[in-house]
C-alpha positions in Angstrom: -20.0 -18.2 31.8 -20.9 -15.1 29.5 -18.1 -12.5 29.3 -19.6 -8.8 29.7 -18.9 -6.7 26.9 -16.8 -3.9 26.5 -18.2 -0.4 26.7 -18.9 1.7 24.2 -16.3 4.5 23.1 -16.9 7.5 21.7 -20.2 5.9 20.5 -19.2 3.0 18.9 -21.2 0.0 19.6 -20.5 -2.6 22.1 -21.3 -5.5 19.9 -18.3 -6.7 17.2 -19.3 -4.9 13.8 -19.9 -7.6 11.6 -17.0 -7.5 9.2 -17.0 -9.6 5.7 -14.8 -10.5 2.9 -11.1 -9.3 2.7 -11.6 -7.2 6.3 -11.7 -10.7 8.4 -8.2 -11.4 6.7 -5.7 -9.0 6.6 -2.4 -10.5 5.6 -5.1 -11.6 2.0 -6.1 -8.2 1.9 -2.3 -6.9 2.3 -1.2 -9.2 -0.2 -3.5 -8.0 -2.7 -3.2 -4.4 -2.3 0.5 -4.8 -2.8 0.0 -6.7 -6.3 -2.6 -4.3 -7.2 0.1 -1.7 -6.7 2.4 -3.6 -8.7 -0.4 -3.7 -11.7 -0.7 0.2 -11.0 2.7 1.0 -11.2 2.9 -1.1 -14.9 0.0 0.6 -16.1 1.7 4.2 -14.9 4.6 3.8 -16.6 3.0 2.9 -20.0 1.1 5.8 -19.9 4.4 8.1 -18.9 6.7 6.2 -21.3 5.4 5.1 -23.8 1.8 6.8 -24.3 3.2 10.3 -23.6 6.7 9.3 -24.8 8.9 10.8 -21.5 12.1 10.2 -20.4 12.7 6.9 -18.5 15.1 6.8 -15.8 13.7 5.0 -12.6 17.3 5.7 -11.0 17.0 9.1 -10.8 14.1 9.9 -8.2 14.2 13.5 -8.6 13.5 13.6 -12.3 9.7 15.0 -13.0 8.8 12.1 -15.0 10.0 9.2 -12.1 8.9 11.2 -9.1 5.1 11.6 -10.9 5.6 7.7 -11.7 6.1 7.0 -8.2 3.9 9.4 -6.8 0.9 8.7 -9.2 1.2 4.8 -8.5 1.2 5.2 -5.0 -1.5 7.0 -4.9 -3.3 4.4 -6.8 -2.0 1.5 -4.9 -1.6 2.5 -1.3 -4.4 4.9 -0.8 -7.0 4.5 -3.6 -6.7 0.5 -3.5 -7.5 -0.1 0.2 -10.7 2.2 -0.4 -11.6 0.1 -2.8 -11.6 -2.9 -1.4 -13.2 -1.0 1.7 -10.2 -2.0 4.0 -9.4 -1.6 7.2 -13.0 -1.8 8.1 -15.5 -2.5 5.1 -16.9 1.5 5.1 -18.4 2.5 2.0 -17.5 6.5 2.6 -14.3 7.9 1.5 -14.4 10.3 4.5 -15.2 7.3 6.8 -12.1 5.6 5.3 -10.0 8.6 6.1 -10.9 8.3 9.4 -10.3 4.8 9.4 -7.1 4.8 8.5 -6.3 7.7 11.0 -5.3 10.3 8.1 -8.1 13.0 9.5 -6.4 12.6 13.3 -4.7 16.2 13.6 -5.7 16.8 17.2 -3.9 17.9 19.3 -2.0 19.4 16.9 0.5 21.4 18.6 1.4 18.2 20.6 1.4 16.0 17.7 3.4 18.7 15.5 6.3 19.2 18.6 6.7 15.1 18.7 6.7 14.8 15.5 9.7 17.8 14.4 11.5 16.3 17.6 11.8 12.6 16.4 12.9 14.2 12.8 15.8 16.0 14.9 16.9 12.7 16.9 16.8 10.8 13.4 18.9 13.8 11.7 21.2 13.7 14.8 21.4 9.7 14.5 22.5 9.5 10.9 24.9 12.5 10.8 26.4 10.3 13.9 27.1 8.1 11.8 29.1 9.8 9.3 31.2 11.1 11.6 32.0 8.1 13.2 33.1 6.6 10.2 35.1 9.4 9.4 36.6 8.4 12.9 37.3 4.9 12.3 39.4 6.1 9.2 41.8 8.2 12.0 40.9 11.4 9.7 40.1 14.4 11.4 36.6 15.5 12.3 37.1 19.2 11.8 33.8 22.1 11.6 34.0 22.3 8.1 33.5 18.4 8.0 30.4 18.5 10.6 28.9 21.1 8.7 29.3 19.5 5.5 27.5 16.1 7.2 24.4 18.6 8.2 24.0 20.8 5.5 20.4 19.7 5.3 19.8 22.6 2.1 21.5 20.7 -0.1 18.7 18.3 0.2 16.2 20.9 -0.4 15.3 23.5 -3.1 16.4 24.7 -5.3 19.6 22.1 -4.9 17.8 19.4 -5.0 14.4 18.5 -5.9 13.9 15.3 -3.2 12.0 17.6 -0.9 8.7 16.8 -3.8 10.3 13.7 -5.4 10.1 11.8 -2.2 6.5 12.7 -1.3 5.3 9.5 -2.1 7.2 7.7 0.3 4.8 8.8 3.1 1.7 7.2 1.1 3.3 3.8 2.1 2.4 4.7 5.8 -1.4 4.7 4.3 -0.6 0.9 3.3 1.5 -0.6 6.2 0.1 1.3 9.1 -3.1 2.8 8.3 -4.3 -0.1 6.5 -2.3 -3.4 7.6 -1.4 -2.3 11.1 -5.4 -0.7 11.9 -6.3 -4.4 11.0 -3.8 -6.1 12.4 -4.8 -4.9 15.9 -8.2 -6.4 15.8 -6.6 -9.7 15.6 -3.4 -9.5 17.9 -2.3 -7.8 20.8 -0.5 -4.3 20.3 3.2 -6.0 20.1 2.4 -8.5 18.1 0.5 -6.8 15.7 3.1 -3.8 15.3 6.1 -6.1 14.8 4.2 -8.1 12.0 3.4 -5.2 10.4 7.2 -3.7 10.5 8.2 -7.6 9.2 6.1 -6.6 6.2 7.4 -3.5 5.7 11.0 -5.4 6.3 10.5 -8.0 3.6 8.8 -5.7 1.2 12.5 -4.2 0.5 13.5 -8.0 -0.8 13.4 -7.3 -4.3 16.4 -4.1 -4.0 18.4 -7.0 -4.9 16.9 -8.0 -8.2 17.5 -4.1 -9.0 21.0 -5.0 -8.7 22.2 -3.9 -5.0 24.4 -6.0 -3.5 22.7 -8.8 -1.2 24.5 -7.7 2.1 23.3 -3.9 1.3 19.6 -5.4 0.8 19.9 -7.5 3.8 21.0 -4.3 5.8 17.6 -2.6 4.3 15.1 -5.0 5.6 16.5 -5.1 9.1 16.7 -1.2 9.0 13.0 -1.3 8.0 12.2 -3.4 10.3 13.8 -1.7 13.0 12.4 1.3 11.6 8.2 -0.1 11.3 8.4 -0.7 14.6 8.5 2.7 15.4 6.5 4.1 12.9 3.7 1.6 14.1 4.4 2.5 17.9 3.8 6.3 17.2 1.1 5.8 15.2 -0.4 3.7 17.7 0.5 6.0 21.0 -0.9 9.4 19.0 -4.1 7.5 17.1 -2.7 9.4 14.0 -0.6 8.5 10.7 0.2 12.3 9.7 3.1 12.1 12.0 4.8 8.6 10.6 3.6 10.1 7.3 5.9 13.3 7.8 8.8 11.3 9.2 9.2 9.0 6.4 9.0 11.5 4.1 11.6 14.1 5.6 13.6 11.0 6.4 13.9 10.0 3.2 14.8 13.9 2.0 17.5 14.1 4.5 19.2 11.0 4.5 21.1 11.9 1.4 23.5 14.4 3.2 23.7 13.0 6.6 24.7 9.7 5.1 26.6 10.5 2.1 29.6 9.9 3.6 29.6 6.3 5.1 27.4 5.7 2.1 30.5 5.3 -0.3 32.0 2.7 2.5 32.3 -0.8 1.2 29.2 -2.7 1.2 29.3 -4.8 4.3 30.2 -1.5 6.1 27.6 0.5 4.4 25.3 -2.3 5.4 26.3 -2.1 9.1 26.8 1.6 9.5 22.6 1.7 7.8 21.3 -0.6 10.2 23.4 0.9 13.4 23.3 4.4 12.9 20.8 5.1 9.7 18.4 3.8 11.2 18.4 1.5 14.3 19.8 3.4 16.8 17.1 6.8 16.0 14.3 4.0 16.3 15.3 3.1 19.6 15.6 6.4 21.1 12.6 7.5 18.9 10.0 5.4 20.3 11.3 6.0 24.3 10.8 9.4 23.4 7.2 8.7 22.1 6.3 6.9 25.1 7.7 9.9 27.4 6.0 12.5 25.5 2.8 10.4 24.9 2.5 9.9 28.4 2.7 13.3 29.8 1.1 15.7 27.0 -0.9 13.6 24.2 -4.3 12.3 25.6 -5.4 8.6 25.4 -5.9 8.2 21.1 -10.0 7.2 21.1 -9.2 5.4 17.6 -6.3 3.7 19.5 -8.6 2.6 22.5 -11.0 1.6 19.9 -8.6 -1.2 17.8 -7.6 -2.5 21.7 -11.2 -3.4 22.1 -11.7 -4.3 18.9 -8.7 -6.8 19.0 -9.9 -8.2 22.7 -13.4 -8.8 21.7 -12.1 -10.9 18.5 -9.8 -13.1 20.4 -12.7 -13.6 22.7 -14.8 -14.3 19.8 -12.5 -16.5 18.6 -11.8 -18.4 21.6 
């Protein structure tokens, strides 16, 4: 028997747009964005280094010449790339592709703006946590001056320190793994499934820390913390209908990790490791997204783009059924 269609919402169509090419496959479409980046990334520092003859020193992120390497590339790579290729959904207009990938969602924005400051705070609160309980398990005090040191969040912040701009580009990865992998990703699999893959990939895409010379438990530590961590920048970014607000949290999280975790950061590695996954980052996730879902429910309206990827997703399976 026939299966009656879907209605419309917010004027989209009720039939299955047909779709073509790399936006039918999204783990091939992911895959090639990310090696595209890698070519992009090459071909930036040639320009930097060795055209215009800068300074070279990929292991200081705050130097001008690595943080426009990093920032130029991932522009190229994570946002240009995808439009491109005309991923997540095979629109030829650069403003149709912003709204695609959710980066033109600001409404409500007082709403939006309040979860996302308050999921910054529960992360800052998380990894500070952490510090001071390893200063605990070391049976030193925990005196003011030692709590204050922990969350002395300026030192991370001009004019001390430079990450505040240097780490700007962290947020264009959201573009890739959410805005792009995750918006396709949900026309294909239910809402779990298709936010967990999405945090695998962003999990496994910290693999190659190791050939950069980390040690292997550190690395290890990495990919279950960003793991942990994609699955809540996928569940807020599919409860609000908006990247901005995973956008802003990975940056700022990356700017204040510095001084909340210095301290357990010089711990030996299987303890730096555990203390990452546990307090950098796991616990905040877990408390993150039941704060999403309690806020979500009571002042952010039903995300239209959201509703739209469910139905999306249900009328494929059905399709493919």
């Amino acid at each position: 028997m026939g299966t009656r269609p879907p209605k419309p919402i917010d004027g989209a169509s009720t039939s299955e747009p047909r779709r073509s090419g790399l936006v039918r496959h999204p783990w091939r479409a992911f895959l090639l964005v990310l090696a595209l980046h890698g070519a992009g990334f090459s071909l930036v520092s040639l320009v930097l280094y060795r055209v215009l003859g800068l300074p070279q020193d990929l292991s200081n992120i705050e130097a001008v010449p690595t943080a426009a390497h990093f920032t130029v590339a991932g522009l190229l790579g994570y946002v240009l790339m995808p439009y491109l290729l005309r991923l997540p959904s095979g629109s030829r207009s650069f403003g149709k592709y912003l709204d695609d990938i959710r980066l033109t969602r600001v409404k409500p924005f007082l709403p939006l703006l309040l979860l996302t400051v308050s999921c910054d705070l529960i992360l800052i609160l998380c990894q500070g946590a952490g510090s001071i309980v390893y200063r605990l398990s070391e049976a030193k005090p925990v005196t003011l001056g030692f709590v204050g040191q922990v969350f002395n969040l300026k030192a991370a912040l001009p004019p001390q320190s430079m990450l505040l701009f240097a780490q700007m580009f962290s947020s264009l990865e959201e573009v890739l793994f959410r805005g792009v992998l995750l918006a396709m990703l949900l026309r294909v699999y239910s809402p779990r499934r298709a936010i967990a893959f999405s945090a695998a990939a962003f999990g496994l895409m910290h693999l190659p820390g190791v050939f950069a010379g980390a040690p292997l438990v550190v690395v290890l530590g990495q990919v279950v913390w960003a793991f942990l961590f994609g699955l809540f920048y996928g569940y807020i970014f599919f409860k609000t209908g908006s990247l901005l607000p995973s956008m802003a949290i990975h940056w700022l999280s990356n700017v204040f990790q510095a001084p909340l975790t210095a301290y357990f950061a010089a711990a030996p590695a299987p303890t730096r490791a555990l203390y990452g996954v546990v307090f950098g980052y796991g616990l905040a996730a877990v408390l993150m997204m039941l704060w999403v879902r309690y806020f979500s429910a009571r002042w952010l309206p039903r995300a239209p783009g959201v509703e739209l990827s469910t139905t999306e997703s249900t009328t494929t399976r059905r399709g493919a059924a």
